[in-house]
C-alpha positions, 0 to 999 in steps of 0.5 A: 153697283155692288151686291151685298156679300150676304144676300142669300135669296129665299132659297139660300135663307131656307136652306141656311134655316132647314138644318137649324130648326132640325136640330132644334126639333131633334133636341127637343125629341128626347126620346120620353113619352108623356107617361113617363114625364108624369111619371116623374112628378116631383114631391112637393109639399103643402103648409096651411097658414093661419092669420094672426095679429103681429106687433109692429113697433117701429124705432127710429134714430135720434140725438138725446144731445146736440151736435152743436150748441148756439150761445144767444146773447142780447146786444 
């Protein structure tokens, strides 16, 4: 029987994830406090709508002639 080539084991996982969450932890440290995070608040402005009433028309499309002409004729 045959052992799978990537079978690690629990140490093995934990020791191929230590260095991921690591790097992950270290790159989400970026140095800046929350002070200056606040600090760096965006300006955002502010626009006040009123309601009214719109005209709503709709068109749609349509022959004013034919595309084909039917001769009806009695027997």
């Amino acid at each position: 029987m045959r052992k799978n080539p990537i079978d690690y084991g629990l140490f093995g996982t934990i020791a191929l994830c230590a260095p991921l969450f690591s790097i992950l932890w270290l790159v989400g440290c970026n140095g800046q406090t929350e002070a200056q995070q606040a600090a760096q608040a965006p300006e955002v402005a502010v626009v006040v709508i009123q309601p009214q009433r719109v005209e709503l028309s709709t068109e749609l499309p349509g022959r004013t002639s034919p595309y084909r002409i039917a001769e009806i004729r009695p027997q």
